[in-house]
N, C-alpha and C positions, 0 to 999 in steps of 0.2 A: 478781798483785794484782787481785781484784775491782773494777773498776766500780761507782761507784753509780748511775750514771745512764747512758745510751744515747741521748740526742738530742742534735746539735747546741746547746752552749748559744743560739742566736739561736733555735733551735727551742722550748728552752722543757727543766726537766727534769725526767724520769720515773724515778723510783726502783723497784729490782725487786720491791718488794712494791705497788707500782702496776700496774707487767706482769704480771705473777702475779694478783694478783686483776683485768687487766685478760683475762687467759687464762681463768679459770674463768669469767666474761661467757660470751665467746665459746664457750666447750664448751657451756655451755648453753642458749646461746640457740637454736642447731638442733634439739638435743632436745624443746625445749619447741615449738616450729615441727609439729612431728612428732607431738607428744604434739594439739595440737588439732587436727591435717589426718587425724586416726586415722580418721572417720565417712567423710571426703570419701575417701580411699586404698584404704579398704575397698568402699566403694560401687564405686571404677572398676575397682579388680583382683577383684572377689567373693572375695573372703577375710571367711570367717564368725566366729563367737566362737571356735569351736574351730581353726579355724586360724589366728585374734591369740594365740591360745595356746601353740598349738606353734612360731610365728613367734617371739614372746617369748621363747619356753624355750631356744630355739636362740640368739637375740642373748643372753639371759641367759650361758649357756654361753660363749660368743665371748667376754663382754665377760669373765669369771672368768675364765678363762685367760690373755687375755690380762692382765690386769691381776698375774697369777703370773708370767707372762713376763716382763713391763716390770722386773717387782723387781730377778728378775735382771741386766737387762740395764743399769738405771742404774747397778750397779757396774762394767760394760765402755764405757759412751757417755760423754762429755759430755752432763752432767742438759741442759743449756739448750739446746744444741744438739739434743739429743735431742726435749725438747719442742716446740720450732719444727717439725721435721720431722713429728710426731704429730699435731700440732695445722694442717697443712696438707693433710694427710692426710683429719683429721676434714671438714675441712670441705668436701674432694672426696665424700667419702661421702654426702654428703645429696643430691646430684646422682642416684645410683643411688635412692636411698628415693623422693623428689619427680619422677621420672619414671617409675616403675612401672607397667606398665600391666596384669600379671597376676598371679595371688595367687605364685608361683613365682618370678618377679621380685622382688615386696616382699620376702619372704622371705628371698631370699640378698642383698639389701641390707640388710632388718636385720643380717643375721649381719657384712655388713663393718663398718656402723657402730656392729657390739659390740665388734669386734677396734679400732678404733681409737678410741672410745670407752673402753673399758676400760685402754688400754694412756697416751691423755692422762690420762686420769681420776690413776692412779698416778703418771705424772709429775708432773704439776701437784701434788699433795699430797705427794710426796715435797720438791718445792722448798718449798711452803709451811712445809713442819714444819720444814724444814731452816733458813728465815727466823727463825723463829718460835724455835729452838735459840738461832740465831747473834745474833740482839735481844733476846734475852733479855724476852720482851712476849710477851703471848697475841695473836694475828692473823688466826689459820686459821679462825675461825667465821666472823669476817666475810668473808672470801675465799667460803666457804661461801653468805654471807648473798647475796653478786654474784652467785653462779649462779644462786639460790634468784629476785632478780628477774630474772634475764638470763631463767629460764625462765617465768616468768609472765608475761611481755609475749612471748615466745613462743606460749604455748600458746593465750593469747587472740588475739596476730595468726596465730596459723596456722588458725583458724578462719574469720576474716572474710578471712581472704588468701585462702583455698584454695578457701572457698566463693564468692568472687566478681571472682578475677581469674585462680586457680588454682596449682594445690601447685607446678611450677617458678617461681615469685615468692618462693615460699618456699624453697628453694634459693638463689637468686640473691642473698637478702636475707642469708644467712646467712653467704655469701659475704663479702658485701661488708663485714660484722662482723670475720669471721677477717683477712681480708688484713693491715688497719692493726695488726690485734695482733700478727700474723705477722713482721711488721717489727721491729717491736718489739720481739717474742723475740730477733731475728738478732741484733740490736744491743746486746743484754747484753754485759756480758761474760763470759769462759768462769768454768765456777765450778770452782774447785780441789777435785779427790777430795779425800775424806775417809778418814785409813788405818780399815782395818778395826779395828774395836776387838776386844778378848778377851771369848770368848763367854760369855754371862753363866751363872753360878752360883750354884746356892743354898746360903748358909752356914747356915740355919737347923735340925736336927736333924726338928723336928718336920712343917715343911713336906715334905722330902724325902720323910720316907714317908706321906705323905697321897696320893699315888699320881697323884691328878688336876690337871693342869694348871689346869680352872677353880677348883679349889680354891684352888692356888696366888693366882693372880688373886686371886680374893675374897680373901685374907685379907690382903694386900696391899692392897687398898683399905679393907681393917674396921680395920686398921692403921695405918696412916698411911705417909709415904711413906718410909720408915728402912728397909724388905724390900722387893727387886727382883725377886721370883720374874716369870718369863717370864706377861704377862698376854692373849696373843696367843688362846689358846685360846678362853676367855671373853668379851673383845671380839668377839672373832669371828663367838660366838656372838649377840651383841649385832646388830654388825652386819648379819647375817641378818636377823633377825626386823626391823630400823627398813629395810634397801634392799626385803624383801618388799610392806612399808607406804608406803614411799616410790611402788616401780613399780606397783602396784596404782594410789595416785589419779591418778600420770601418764600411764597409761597405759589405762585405763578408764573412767576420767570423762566423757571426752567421749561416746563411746560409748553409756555408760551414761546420762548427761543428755540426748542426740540422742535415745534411744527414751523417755526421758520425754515430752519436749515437742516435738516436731516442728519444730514453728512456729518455733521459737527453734536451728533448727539451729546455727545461725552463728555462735551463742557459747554457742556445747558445748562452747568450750576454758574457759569462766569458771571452772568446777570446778577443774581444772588450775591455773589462774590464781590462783584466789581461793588455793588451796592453797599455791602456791608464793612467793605474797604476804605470807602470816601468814609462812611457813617465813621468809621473808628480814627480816622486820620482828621477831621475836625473836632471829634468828641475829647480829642486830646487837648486843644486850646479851648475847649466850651465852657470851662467854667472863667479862665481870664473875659471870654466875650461874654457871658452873661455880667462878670462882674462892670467891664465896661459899658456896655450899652443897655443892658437891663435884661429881664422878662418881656416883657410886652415887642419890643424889638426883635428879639431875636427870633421867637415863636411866628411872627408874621413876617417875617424875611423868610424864616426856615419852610413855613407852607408853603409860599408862592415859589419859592425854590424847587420844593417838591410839585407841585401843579405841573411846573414847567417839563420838569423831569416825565412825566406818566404822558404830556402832552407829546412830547419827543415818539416816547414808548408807541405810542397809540400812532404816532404819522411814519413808524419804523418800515423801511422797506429791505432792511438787509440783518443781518443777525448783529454787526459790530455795531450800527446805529440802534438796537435795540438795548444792548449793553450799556449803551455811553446815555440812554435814559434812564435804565436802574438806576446808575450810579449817580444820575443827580436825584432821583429820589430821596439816593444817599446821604446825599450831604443834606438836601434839604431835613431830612427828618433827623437828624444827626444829634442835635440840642434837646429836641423840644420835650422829650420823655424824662429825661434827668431833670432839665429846670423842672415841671412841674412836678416832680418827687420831692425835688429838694423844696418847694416853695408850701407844698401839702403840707408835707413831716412839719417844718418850721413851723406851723401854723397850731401845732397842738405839740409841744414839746413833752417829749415821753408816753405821748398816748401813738407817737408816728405809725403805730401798725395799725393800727383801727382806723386813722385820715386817711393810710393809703387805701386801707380796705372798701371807705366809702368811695374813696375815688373810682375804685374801679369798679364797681358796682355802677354808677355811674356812665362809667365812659361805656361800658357793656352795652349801654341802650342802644348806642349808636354802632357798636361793634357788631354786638352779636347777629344782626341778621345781614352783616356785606356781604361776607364769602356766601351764602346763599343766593342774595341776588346775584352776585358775579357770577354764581355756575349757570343760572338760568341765562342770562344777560351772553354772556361770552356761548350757551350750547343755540343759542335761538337767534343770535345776531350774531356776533365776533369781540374775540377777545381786545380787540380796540374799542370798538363800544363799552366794552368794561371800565377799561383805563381812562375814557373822556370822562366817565360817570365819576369817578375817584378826582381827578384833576378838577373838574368844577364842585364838586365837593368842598374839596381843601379852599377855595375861593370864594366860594359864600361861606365858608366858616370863619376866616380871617374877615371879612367883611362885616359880618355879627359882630365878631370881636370888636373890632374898630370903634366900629357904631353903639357898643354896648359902653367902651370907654369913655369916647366923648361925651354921648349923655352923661356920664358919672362927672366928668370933671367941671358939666356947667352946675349939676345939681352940688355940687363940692360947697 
């Protein structure tokens, strides 16, 4: 029998979709710690554009794989269990990143903080969808929407932290976030497998020989939700191109505003911040807008939102107009990473950790080698040439999209 709560009643009680979105806090708030101590980490270890690059591309790597890992493995662990120990993990990790002292050092601490990054990341949304089933309630955006500010009050204190008391504060702070959540997990209670369900098939005659997976997808959303064809391909694809969009402002921003304005070092995470401020401030209403206008809507509003955003970025001639680009990043990418978690999980009911895992395996195709071309891109031309690359990116992928639906609905 499930638990609904885990405190001591004189303590007070805590429901698991409180822990849960009290967990994706904490996953994020090192990240975003990280994302604004980029300029001050880079300075002490001489790690240039092109080696945030290859650093990235590697934690990139780590963090998709692992996240292919975790799928399977939540079918062998206890999910809760599982994430207590991930997410204690995580938060060891930022100890390796925040005392770095050579470019060679940061580097293979990114790579661990992909692997247990990537591997909470999956857990955590594996329990949320799995909530989110069992309540029968949309919840997972806003769980989204926690991280979304756990990292913007990151990204902005790991700037004024790291430039003025130093990046192990940043560490220690993050620390001290994890712990009480860490507790918190232990004291769930265990959550009952779920039997495997029978692998899904398609009855439909004409879907079957349309040959593509994304097809399948698409016409499954042109349709309504009466056809289950497997939609994993196509999100997947989605997901790429919004985590490409995503690591780009968290991970460059600061950076990239630090060489605008000098003077203003110390809130080079504002970018980052403002970014991750809109993200969480729409992700609050994003499951009422998904539930009104749909998936397919909101994912192509939300990219050309974001296009627009990196377009700003890229024509920035002052640090505050460089900021007020983040932030429509922000919003644009705001939705699009929950809808397709939540639309994945739904799509294999109780198997949700192994859909997300293909997913991200998946979107990795497209992820895993941007931050590489970006450090070449941004060391050999300018980090505006980077940002157009990413903006017409998101536009020909909403374009596919489009294009991929329509065909679905006349072959319908």
């Amino acid at each position: 029998m499930e638990s609904r709560s885990f405190l001591n009643p004189a303590w007070g009680v805590l429901s698991p979709r409180a822990v849960t979105t009290a967990v994706f806090f904490a996953f994020a708030l090192g990240i975003g710690l990280w994302a604004g101590s980029v300029p001050v980490l880079m300075h002490r270890t001489g790690l240039g554009a092109e080696g945030l690059g290859l650093a990235l591309t590697l934690h990139s790597a780590a963090y998709i794989g692992a996240m292919t890992l975790a799928g399977r493995m939540t079918r062998r662990f206890e999910l809760r269990g599982f994430m207590a120990a991930l997410l204690a993990a995580h938060g060891v990790a930022f100890f390796g990143i925040f005392t770095a002292t050579s470019a060679w050092m940061l580097v293979l601490a990114l790579v661990v903080m992909g692997l247990t990054a990537g591997s909470l990341d999956l857990a955590m949304n594996t329990e949320a969808t799995t909530l989110e089933h069992e309540r029968g309630q949309p919840m997972l955006t806003r769980m989204h929407a926690a991280a979304s500010g756990s990292f913007a009050l990151g990204a902005i204190g790991g700037s004024l932290i790291s430039t003025s008391v130093g990046p192990l504060a940043c560490a220690l702070l993050s620390a001290a976030v994890v712990a009480p959540v860490w507790l918190a997990v232990t004291r769930l209670g265990r959550r009952r497998p779920l039997p495997d369900p029978p692998p899904a098939t398609l009855r439909e005659p004409e879907l079957e020989s349309a040959g593509a997976a994304a097809i399948q997808a698409a016409s499954t959303l042109a349709v309504g939700p009466r056809r289950k064809p497997d939609p994993v391909l196509l999100f997947g694809i989605v997901l790429g191109l919004s985590t490409v969009a995503e690591l780009t402002a968290q991970m460059w921003s600061a950076k990239f505003l630090a060489e605008q304005a000098a003077s203003l070092a110390a809130l080079a995470g504002a970018g980052a911040a403002l970014y991750a401020g809109c993200q969480s401030l729409v992700r609050l209403v994003g499951d009422p807008l998904r539930h009104r206008f749909g998936d397919v809507r909101v994912i192509t509003v939300s990219l050309l939102l974001a296009a627009v955003g990196f377009g700003v970025v890229a024509m920035a001639d002052s640090f505050a107009v460089g900021v007020a680009g983040f932030a429509l990043v922000g919003l644009g990418t705001a939705c699009v990473v929950p809808c397709c978690f939540a639309q994945i999980a739904a799509a294999l009911p109780g198997r949700g950790g192994q859909a997300l895992g293909r997913a991200s395996l998946i979107s990795g195709v497209i992820r895993l080698p941007t931050p590489l071309l970006l450090g070449l891109v941004a060391a050999r031309a300018s980090d505006a040439t980077a940002f157009v690359l990413i903006a017409a990116s998101l536009v020909v992928g909403v374009a596919g999209m489009l294009l991929a639906l329509r065909h679905a609905a006349r072959q319908a």
